[in-house]
C-alpha positions, -999 to 999 in steps of 0.1 A, spaced: 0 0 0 29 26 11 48 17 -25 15 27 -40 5 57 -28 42 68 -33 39 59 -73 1 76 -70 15 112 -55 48 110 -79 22 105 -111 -3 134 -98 29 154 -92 38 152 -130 3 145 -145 3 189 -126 31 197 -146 18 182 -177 -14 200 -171 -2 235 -158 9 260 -185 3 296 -196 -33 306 -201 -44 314 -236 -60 345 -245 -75 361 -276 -72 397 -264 -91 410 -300 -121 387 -295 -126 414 -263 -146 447 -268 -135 474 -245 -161 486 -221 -162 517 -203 -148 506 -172 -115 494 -191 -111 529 -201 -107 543 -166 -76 561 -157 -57 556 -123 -48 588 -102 -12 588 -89 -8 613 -59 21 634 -67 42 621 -40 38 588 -52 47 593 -86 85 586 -76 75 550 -75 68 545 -115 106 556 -121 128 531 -132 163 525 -144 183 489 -148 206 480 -124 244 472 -134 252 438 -116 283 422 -108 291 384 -104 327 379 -94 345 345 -87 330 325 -59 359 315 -36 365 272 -32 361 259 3 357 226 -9 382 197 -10 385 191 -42 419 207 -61 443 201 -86 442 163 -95 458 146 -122 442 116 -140 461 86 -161 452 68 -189 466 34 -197 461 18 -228 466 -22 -236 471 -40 -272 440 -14 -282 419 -26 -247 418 7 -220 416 3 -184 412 36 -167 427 47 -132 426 80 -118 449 93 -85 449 121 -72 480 143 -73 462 166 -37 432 162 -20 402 147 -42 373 155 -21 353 134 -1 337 104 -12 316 78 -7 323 42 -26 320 10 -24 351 -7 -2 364 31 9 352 62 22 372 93 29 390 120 13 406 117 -21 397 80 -30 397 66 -59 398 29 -67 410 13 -100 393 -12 -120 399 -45 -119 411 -58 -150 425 -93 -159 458 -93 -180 474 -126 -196 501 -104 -214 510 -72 -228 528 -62 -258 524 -20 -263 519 -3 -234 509 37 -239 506 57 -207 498 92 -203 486 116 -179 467 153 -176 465 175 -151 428 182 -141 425 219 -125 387 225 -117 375 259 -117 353 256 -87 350 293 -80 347 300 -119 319 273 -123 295 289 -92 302 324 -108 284 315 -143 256 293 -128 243 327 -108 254 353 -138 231 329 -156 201 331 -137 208 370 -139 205 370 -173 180 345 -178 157 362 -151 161 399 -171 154 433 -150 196 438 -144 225 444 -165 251 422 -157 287 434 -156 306 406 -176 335 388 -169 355 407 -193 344 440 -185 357 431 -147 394 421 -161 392 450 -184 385 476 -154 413 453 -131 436 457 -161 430 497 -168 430 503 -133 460 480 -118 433 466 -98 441 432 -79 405 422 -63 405 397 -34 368 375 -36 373 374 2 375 405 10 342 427 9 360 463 13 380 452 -21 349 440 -39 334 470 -30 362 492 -38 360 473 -73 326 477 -77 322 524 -69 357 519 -100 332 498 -120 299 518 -114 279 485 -106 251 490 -80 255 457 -67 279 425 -61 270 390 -59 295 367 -46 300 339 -23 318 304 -17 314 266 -29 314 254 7 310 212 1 307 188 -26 305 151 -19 306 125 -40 284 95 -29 282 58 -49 245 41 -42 247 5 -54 224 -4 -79 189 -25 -60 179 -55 -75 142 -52 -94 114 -67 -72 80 -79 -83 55 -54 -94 26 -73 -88 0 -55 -68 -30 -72 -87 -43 -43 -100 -27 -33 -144 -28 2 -133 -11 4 -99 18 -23 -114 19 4 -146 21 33 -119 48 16 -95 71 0 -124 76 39 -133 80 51 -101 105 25 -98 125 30 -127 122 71 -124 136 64 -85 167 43 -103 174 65 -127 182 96 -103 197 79 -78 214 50 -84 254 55 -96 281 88 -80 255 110 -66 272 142 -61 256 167 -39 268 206 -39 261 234 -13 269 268 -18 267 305 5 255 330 -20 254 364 -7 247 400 -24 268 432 -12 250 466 -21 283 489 -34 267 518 -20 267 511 18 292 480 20 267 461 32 251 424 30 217 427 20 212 393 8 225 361 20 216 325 12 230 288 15 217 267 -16 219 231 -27 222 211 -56 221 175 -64 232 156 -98 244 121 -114 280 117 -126 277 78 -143 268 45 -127 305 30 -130 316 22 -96 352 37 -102 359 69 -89 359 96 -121 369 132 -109 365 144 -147 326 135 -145 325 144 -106 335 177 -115 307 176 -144 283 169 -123 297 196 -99 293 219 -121 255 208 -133 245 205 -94 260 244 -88 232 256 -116 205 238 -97 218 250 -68 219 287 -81 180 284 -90 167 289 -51 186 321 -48 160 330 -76 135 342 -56 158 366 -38 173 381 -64 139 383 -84 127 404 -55 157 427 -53 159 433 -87 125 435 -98 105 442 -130 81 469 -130 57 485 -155 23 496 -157 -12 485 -173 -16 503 -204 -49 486 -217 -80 464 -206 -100 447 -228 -136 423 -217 -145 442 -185 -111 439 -169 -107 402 -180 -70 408 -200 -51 437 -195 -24 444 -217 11 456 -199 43 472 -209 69 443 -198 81 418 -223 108 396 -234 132 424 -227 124 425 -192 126 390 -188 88 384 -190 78 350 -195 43 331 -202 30 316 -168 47 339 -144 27 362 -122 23 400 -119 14 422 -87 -6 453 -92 -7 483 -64 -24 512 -58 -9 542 -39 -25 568 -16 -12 598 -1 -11 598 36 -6 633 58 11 630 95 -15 643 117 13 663 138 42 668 117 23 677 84 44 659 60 29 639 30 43 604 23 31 577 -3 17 548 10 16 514 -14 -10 486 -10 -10 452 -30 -43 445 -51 -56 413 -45 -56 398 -76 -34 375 -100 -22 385 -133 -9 359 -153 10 362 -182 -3 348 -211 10 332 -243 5 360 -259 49 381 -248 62 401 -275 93 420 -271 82 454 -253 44 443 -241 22 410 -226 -12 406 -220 -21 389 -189 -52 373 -177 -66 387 -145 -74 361 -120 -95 373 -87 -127 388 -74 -152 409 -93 -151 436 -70 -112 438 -67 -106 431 -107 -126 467 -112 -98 483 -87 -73 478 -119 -72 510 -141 -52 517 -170 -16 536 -153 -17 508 -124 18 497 -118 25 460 -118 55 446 -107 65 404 -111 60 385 -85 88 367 -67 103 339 -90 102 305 -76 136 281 -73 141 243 -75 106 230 -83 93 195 -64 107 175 -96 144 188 -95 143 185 -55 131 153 -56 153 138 -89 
């Protein structure tokens, strides 16, 4: 009963995904009423908060607290048949095999020679870029996620070079000194602080047979789905991802994220495809900083149509802003507010309940997005209201899970 109700949540989880996607809309087959032609009134205080201007972003080198170094690997080929060893010329990492566990193992396989006539040997020096691999994962969920421009890695060298610069990753008072010579608003650095390398034997298949077609179809995928991701070198990541604004030398952002991926089934110990794997796990690790960053740096624009009574509403975010179908907008409305004793005016914002989703329908400069919530709070939307994406989401269910 438990293995089925495990295959049953695992197929509703992905028979979701399957049926979850951007809403469709026909935004022409819409007549514009005279409520989609109101206009909103900004106090004058509040006006400040429909300026916008893209933020220049830097992603420098994250620094290597790991284990895992310079390592050389050696190749041995037989009469034309290649048996593979690796050693390790420093510290490997830690790992996790079969007959060993420690740091910087690595066993050779076991191969059964009656003679030998040519013999080729020859080795290579293996020099992961730890630092340098973390750094592109989160410069690519910058880019990816739009709303920033992000200050490349050959701009940085460029400025280091013109300006005899020599930055230390570990030291915020350089990074900010780097980044008031660069004009970038912000930094984004961090460390790798673990990756471990664990080998989970392969399970032998057991019976199926639950009596009932569907629950053996459900459980023999669950099964094989369960295999596939976690069976063989399961190498796990974690990494301290923290955002400095240049402005005040501060932290204002600091997160510790994971990541989890498959580097071959092969019982031997391959730093090449650890390292791979590394590399993939740091991307998935660098997706649950998303929702941070997506909420620092975020998008905003404003309605500048509504079509069917408020059912669409066409908004001036697209591509270029890193709009995409299916994600969410927020709209607000602002009021003026006057201190009772002192006199002063401020601008108060409040969040509109209701969901606007962005449709299938993203050009470059604009979306349309279908408006999602109650009658009475839908009519609150007027054309000028400022929207602003919602928070992005990280590692989904799936990726945690697999």
């Amino acid at each position: 009963m438990k293995k089925f109700l495990v295959a049953a949540s695992i197929m509703v989880i992905v028979l979701m995904i399957v049926s979850c996607g951007p809403p469709k809309v026909d935004p022409m087959s819409l007549s514009i009423v005279s409520a989609d032609t109101e206009q909103v009134q900004v106090p004058e205080v509040c006006k400040a908060q429909y300026e916008t201007r893209k933020l220049r972003v830097a992603v420098v080198d994250f620094a290597n607290n790991t284990t895992f170094g310079k390592m050389a690997g050696v190749n041995t080929s037989i009469q034309g048949q290649g048996t593979r060893t690796h050693t390790s010329a420093g510290v490997a990492g830690v790992v996790v095999a079969p007959g060993a566990a420690g740091i910087g193992y690595a066993t050779a396989s076991k191969t059964k020679i009656k003679y030998s006539k040519n013999i080729n040997t020859f080795m290579r020096q293996i020099a992961p870029n730890i630092g340098e691999y973390a750094q592109s994962a989160v410069e690519d969920i910058l880019v990816n996620m739009g709303g920033v421009e992000v200050f490349t890695r050959a701009n940085m060298k460029k400025v280091m070079q013109e300006q005899g610069f020599q930055m230390n990753v570990a030291d915020p008072n350089t990074l900010v000194q780097f980044g008031k010579i660069a004009g970038v608003s912000y930094i984004i650095t961090g460390t790798v602080d673990n990756i471990k390398a664990n080998y989970v034997q392969p399970t032998k298949s057991e019976s199926t047979d639950t009596g009932n077609a569907l629950a053996n179809l459900a459980l023999s995928l669950t099964k094989a789905a369960v295999k596939a991701a976690t069976e063989g070198w399961n190498v796990n990541v974690e990494m301290t991802v923290q955002v400095i604004d240049v402005s005040t030398g501060k932290i204002i952002a600091s997160k510790k994220v994971k990541g989890r991926e498959l580097a071959g089934t092969q019982p031997y110990f391959n730093p090449e495809l650890i390292i791979t794997a590394a590399k993939k796990a740091m991307g998935e690790a660098a997706e649950d900083i998303k929702p941070e960053l997506s909420d620092l740096f975020a998008v905003k624009g404003y309605i500048i149509q509504l079509r069917g009574n408020k059912e669409v509403a066409l908004v001036n975010l697209g591509t270029m802003n890193g709009i995409q179908p299916g994600q969410e907008l927020e709209a607000y409305e602002f009021m003026e507010i006057k201190d009772p004793f002192k006199g002063t005016v401020s601008c108060s914002k409040a969040k509109i309940p209701v969901k606007l989703v962005v449709s299938d329908q993203v050009d470059e400069n604009q979306c349309w997005v279908k408006i999602e919530g109650d009658d009475k709070n839908k009519q609150r939307l007027k054309i000028g209201t400022l929207v602003k994406r919602a928070k992005l989401h990280g590692q989904g269910v799936v990726e945690k899970l697999f």
